[in-house]
N, C-alpha and C positions, 0 to 999 in steps of 0.2 A: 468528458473527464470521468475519470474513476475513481475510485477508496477501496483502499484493500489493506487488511490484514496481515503481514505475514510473518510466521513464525521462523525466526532462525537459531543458529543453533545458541545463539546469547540471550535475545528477548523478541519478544515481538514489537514490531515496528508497525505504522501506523504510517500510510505515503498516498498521496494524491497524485496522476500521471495523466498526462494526456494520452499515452499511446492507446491505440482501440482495445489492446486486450493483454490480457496479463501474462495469455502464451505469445505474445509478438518476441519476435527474437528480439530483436533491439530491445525489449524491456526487457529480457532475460541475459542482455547483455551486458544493460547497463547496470544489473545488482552483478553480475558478476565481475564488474569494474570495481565495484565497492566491496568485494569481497564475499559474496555473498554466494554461495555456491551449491548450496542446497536449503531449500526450502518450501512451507505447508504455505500456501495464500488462500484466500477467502476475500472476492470481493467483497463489499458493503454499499448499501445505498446511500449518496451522495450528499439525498437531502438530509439523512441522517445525520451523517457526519457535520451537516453544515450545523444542524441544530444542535449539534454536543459539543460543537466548537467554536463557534461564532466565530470572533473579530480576526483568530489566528486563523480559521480557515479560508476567512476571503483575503488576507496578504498571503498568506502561503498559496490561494489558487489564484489570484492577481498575477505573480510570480511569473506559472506556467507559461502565463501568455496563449501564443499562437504556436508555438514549437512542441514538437515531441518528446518529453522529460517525463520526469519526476521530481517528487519533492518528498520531505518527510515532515509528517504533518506532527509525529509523538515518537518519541523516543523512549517513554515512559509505557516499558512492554504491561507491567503492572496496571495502570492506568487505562491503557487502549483497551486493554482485554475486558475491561473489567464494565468498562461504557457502551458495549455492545453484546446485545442478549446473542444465544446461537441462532435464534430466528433471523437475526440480522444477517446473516451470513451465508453467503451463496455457496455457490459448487465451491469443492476443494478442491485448491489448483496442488499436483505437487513439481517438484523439479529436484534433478539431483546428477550433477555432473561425473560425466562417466571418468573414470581413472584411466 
């Protein structure tokens, strides 16, 4: 499982996925299902996440199961950004759909 960051062009979201990596096309297809067509990501350490978020983290990665998804853990771009230092935050993924 992973935690990542990413910034869109509304807020930043805050999502837990099982897929291996955050350039896997299927993850990059599935924000583009949601609308999502360009954007800044920044994985985060998990256990992090677990401990900033307790009870909704483990129903929200309960969830995931065994399948390949995502989920969104905050919607509250304010919030997410603000609960993780930059040290927290890995490489910068970016993405941005060609015209």
């Amino acid at each position: 499982m992973k935690a990542a960051l990413i910034f869109t062009g509304s807020s930043p979201l805050l999502i837990l996925t099982s897929y291996p990596s955050l350039k896997d096309e299927r993850f990059i297809d599935k924000l583009k299902h949601k609308g999502i067509n360009k954007y800044i990501a920044f994985e985060i350490p998990v256990e992090s996440t677990r401990e900033k978020y307790g009870m909704r983290f483990e129903v929200i990665s309960s969830d995931l199961g065994k399948t390949e998804d995502m989920r969104v853990l905050d919607y509250n771009g304010h919030l997410a950004f603000e609960r993780f230092s930059f040290k927290e935050l890995g490489e910068m993924i970016t993405h941005e759909e060609s015209a």
